[in-house]
C-alpha positions as CSV (number, residue, x, y, z in Angstrom):
1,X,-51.5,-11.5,-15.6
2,X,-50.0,-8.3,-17.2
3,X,-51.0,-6.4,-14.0
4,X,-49.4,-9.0,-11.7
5,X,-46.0,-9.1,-13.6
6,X,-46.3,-5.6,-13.2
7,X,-46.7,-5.1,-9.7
8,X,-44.0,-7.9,-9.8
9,X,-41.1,-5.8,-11.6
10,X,-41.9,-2.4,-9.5
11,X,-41.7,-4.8,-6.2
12,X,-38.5,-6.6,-7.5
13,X,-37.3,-2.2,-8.0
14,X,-38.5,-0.9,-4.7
15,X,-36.5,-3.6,-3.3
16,X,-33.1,-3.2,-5.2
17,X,-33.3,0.6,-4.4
18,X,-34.1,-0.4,-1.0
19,X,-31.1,-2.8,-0.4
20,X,-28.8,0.1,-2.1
21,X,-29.9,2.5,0.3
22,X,-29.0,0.2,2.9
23,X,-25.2,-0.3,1.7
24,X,-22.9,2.1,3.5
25,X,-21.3,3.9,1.0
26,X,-17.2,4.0,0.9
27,X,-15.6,6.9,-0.7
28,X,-11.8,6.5,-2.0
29,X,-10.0,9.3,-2.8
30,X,-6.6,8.5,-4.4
31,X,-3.7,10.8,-5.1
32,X,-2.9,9.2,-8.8
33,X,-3.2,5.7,-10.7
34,X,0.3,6.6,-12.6
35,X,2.1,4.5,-9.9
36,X,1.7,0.8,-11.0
37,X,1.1,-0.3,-7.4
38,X,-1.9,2.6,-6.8
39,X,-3.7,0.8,-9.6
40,X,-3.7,-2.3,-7.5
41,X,-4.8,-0.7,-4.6
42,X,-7.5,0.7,-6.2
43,X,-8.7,-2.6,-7.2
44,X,-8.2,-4.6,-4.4
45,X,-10.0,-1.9,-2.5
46,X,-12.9,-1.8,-4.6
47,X,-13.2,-5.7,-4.7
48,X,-12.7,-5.9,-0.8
49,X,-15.7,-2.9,-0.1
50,X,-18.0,-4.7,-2.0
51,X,-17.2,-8.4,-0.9
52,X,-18.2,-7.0,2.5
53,X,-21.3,-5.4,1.4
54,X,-20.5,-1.8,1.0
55,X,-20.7,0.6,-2.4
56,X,-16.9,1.7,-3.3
57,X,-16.7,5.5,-5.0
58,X,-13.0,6.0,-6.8
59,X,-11.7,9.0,-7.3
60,X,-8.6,10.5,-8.3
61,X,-6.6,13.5,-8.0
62,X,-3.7,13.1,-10.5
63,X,-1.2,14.5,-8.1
64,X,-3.1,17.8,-7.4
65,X,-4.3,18.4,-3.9
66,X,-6.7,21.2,-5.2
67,X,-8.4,18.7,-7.6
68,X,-8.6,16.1,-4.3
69,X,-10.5,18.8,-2.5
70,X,-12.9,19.0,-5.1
71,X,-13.5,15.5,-5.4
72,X,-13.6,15.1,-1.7
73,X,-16.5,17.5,-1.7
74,X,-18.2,15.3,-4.7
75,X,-17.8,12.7,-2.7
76,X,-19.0,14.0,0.4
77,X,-22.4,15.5,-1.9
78,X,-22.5,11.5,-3.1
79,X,-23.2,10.8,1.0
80,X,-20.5,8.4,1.6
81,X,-20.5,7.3,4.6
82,X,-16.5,6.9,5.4
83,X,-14.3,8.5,3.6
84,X,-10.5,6.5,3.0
85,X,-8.1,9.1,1.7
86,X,-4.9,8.7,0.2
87,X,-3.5,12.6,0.7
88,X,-1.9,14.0,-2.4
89,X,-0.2,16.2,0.5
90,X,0.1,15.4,4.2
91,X,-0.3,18.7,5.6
92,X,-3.5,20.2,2.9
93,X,-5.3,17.1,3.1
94,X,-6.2,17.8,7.1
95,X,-8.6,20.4,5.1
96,X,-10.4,17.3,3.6
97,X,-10.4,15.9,7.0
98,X,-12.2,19.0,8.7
99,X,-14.6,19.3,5.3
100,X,-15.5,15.6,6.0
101,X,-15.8,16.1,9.8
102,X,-18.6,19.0,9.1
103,X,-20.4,16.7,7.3
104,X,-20.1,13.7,10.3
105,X,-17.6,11.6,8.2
106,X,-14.8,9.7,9.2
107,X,-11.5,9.3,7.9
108,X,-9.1,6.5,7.3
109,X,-5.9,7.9,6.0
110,X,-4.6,5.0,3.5
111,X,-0.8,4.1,3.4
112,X,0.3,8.0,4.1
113,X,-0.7,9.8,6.6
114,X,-2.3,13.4,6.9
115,X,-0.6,15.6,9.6
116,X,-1.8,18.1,11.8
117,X,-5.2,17.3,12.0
118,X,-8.0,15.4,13.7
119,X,-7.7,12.3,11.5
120,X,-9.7,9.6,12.6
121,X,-7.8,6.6,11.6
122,X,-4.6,5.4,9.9
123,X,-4.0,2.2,8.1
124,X,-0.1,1.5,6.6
125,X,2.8,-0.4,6.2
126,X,5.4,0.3,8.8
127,X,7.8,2.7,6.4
128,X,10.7,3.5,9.1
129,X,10.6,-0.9,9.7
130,X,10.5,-0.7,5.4
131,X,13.6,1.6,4.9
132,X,15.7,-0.1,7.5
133,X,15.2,-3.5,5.5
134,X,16.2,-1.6,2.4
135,X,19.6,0.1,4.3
136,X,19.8,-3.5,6.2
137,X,20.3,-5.2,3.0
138,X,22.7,-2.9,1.0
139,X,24.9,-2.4,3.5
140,X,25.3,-6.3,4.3
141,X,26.8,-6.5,1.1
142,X,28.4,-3.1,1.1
143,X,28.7,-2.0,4.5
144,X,31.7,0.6,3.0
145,X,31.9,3.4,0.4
146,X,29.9,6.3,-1.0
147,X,25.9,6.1,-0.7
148,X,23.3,8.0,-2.3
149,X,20.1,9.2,-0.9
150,X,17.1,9.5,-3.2
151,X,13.9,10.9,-1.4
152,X,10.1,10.7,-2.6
153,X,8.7,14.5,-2.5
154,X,8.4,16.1,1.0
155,X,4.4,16.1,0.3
156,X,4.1,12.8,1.4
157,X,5.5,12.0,5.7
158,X,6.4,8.5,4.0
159,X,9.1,9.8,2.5
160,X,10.4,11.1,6.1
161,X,9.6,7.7,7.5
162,X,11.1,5.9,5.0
163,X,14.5,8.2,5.3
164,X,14.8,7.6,9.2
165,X,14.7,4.3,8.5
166,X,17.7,4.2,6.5
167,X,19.2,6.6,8.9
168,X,19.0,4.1,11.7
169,X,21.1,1.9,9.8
170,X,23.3,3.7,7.8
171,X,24.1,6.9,10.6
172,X,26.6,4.2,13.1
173,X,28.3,3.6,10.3
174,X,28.6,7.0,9.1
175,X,29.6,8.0,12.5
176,X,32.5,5.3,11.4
177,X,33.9,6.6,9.0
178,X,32.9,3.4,6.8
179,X,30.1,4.8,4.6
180,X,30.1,8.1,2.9
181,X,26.8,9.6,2.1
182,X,27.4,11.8,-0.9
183,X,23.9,13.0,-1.9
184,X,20.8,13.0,0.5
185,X,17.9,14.5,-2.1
186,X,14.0,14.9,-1.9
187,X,12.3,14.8,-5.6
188,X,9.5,16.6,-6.8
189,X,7.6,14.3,-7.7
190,X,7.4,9.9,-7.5
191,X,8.2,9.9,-11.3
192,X,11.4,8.0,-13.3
193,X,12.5,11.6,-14.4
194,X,13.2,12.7,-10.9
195,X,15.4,9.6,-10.4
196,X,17.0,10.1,-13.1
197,X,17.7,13.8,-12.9
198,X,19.0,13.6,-9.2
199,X,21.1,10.2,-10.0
200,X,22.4,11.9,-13.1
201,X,23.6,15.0,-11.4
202,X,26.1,12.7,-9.1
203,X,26.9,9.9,-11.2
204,X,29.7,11.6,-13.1
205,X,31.8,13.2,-10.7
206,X,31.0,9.7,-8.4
207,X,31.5,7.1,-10.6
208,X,32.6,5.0,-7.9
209,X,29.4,5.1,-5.4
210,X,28.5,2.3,-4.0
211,X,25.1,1.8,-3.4
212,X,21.3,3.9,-3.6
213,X,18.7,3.9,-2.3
214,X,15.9,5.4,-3.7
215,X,12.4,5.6,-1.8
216,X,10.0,3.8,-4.1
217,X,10.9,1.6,-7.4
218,X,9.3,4.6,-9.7
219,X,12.6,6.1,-8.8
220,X,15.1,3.4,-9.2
221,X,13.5,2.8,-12.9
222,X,14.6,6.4,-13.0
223,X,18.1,5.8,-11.9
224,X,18.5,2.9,-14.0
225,X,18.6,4.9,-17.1
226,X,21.1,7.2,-15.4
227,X,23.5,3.8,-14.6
228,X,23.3,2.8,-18.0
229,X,24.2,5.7,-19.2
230,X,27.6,6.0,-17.1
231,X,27.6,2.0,-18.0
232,X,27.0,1.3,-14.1
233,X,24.0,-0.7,-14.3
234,X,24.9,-4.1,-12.2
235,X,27.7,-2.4,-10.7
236,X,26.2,-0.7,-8.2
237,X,23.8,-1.6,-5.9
238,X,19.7,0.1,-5.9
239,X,17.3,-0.5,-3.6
240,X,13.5,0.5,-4.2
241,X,10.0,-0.6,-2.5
242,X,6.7,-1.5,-3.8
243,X,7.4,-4.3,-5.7
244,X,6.1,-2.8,-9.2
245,X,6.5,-5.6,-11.9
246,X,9.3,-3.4,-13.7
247,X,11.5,-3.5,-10.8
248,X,10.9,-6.9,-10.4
249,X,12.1,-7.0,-14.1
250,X,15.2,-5.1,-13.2
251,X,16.3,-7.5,-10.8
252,X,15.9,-10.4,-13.0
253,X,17.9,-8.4,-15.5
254,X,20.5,-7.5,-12.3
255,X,20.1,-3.5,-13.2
256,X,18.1,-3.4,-9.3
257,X,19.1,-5.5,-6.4
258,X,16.6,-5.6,-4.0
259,X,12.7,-4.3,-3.6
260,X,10.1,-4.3,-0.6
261,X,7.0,-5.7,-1.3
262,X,4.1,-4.4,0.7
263,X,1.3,-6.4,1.7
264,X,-1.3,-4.3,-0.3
265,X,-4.3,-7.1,-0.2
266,X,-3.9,-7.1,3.3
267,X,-3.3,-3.5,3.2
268,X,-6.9,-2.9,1.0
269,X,-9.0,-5.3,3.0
270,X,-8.0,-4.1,6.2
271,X,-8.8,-0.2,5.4
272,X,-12.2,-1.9,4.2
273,X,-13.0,-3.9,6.6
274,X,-12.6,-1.1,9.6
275,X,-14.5,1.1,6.8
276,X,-17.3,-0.9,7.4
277,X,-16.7,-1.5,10.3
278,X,-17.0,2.4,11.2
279,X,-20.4,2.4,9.4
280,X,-21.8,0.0,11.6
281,X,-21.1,1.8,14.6
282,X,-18.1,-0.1,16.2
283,X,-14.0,1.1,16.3
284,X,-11.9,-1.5,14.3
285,X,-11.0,-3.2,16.4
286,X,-7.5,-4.6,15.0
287,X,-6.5,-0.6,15.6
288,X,-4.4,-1.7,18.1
289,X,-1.6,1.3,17.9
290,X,-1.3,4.9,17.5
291,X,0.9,7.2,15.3
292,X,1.3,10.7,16.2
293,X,0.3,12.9,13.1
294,X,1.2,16.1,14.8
295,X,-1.9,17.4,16.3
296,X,-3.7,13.6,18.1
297,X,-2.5,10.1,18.5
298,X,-4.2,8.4,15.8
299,X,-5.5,4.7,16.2
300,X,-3.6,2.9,14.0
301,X,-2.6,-0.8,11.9
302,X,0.7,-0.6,10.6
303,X,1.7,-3.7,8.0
304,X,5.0,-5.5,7.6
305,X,7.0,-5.3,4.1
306,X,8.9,-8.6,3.1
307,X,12.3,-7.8,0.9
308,X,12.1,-9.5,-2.9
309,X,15.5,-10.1,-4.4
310,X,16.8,-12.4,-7.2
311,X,16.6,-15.6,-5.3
312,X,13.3,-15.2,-3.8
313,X,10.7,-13.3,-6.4
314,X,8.6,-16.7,-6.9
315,X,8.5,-17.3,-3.0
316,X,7.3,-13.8,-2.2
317,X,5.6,-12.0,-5.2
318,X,4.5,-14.9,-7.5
319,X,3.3,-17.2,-4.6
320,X,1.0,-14.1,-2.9
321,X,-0.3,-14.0,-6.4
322,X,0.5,-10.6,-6.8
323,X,2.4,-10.8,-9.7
324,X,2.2,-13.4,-12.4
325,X,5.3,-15.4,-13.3
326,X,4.7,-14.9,-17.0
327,X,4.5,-11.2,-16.4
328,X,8.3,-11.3,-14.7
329,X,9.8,-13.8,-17.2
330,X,8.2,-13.7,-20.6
331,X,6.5,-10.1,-20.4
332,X,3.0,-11.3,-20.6
């Protein structure tokens, strides 16, 4: 009997290692988990790869694009089998892309996209569509006076997206005469600090701006602090994106008037699902478009944002169960 529950257990092992071998392996290699909405992604992602069967690897780079080499290379020494990359900078990552290439692995850029290289695929939200809603909606309320530009870092070719995007919008009525744009700055880095060191350094001799737009809601918390310190919180208007639960906060409290929430379950699963996809041997097939990333047209799924403001937050945010309304309204 001892024999046969034996052989039993080393069976029931041989075929779990088995099975395991036979899971494509997903490598994720993320830029940082600071930003509130990475974290999600990172979860999603990892719930998505292995609701389809596959093994999700997570690593991060903290912001560092030498550190994201090195974990690409663990990764690649882990034999993953795809490899979905979230470039801590667009131009250095197309090394990770030739370094995976070598070893016959694909790459999905994830939600930024890596320039100038051979990049495989490219899964997104549609930023230039994202930072016209954000211009659309400020200047529909203020479609005259001073406006200030605040960037992301020029590491990431969202931030360029995103900024043509407004341009579309705000440049006829520039052209007009009817909006002034006073400040048009990049930051170093998607922190608070940086919004509130470039918002600081025009406040005071503008006290009269209009509106902002800043290029994700890390930055707006930034500029906040800035308005309140020149008492113009609620006075003038600040648009961010990414629907982090603090700017949704800010709009409740009327510091922050509008955000953009991305779709980022849809955004997760679909960079999964053409993950595995890829591992079986087929082309997504929902790739349906391609982006130009400087070097190839890259086959490509680009996501529509939706815009959360104070009337709306339980019809967009709460009811996509992406935020919780106890989170928004009694910080739980």
């Amino acid at each position: 009997m001892k024999k046969i529950s034996l052989y039993l257990v080393l069976l029931l092992t041989i075929l779990a290692f088995v099975k395991c071998e036979d899971q494509p392996k997903i490598g994720f290699l993320m830029d940082n988990t600071t930003v509130e909405r990475w974290k999600k992604d990172s979860a999603l992602f990892e719930q998505k790869v292995l609701e389809l069967g596959g093994i999700p690897l997570i690593e991060v780079a903290d912001f560092n694009h030498d550190k994201q080499m090195e974990l690409a290379q663990k990764l690649i020494d882990q034999d993953v089998d795809v490899l979905v990359v979230i470039p801590s900078d667009l131009k250095k990552a197309g090394d990770i892309v030739k370094l995976a290439h070598q070893n016959k692995i694909p790459v999905i850029s994830y939600d930024r996209l890596i320039k100038d290289c051979n990049l495989d695929y490219y899964v997104s939200t549609d930023n230039i569509k994202v930072g016209e809603m954000q211009a659309e909606y400020l200047t529909k309320i203020s479609p005259t006076g001073k406006y200030l530009l605040i960037n992301g870092p020029e590491s990431d070719y969202n931030v360029y997206l995103l900024r043509l995007g407004w341009l579309n919008v705000l440049q006829p009525l520039i052209d007009k005469g009817d909006i002034e744009i006073i400040g048009d700055e990049f930051s170093d880095f998607w922190l608070p600090d940086e919004g509130y060191r470039i918002a600081s350094s025009y406040l005071k001799e503008n006290p009269d701006v209009k509106a902002i737009i800043s290029g994700a809601d890390v930055l707006a918390t930034g500029v906040i602090m800035a308005l309140k310190e020149e008492q113009l919180n609620g006075k003038v208007l600040l648009a961010g994106q990414d629907a982090e639960i603090q700017a949704i906060k800010n709009i409740v409290a009327g510091d922050m008037t509008m955000t953009i929430y991305k779709p980022i379950e849809s955004l997760a699963y679909t960079a999964a699902f053409a993950a595995l996809k890829i591992t079986d041997g087929e082309a997504p097939s929902n790739m349906n478009i391609t982006v130009h990333n400087g070097k190839r047209l890259v086959p490509a799924i680009l996501l529509n944002g939706s815009v959360v403001n104070s009337h709306n937050i339980n019809l967009t945010v709460v009811s996509e169960g992406y935020i919780g309304e106890d989170e928004i309204f009694n910080g739980k």
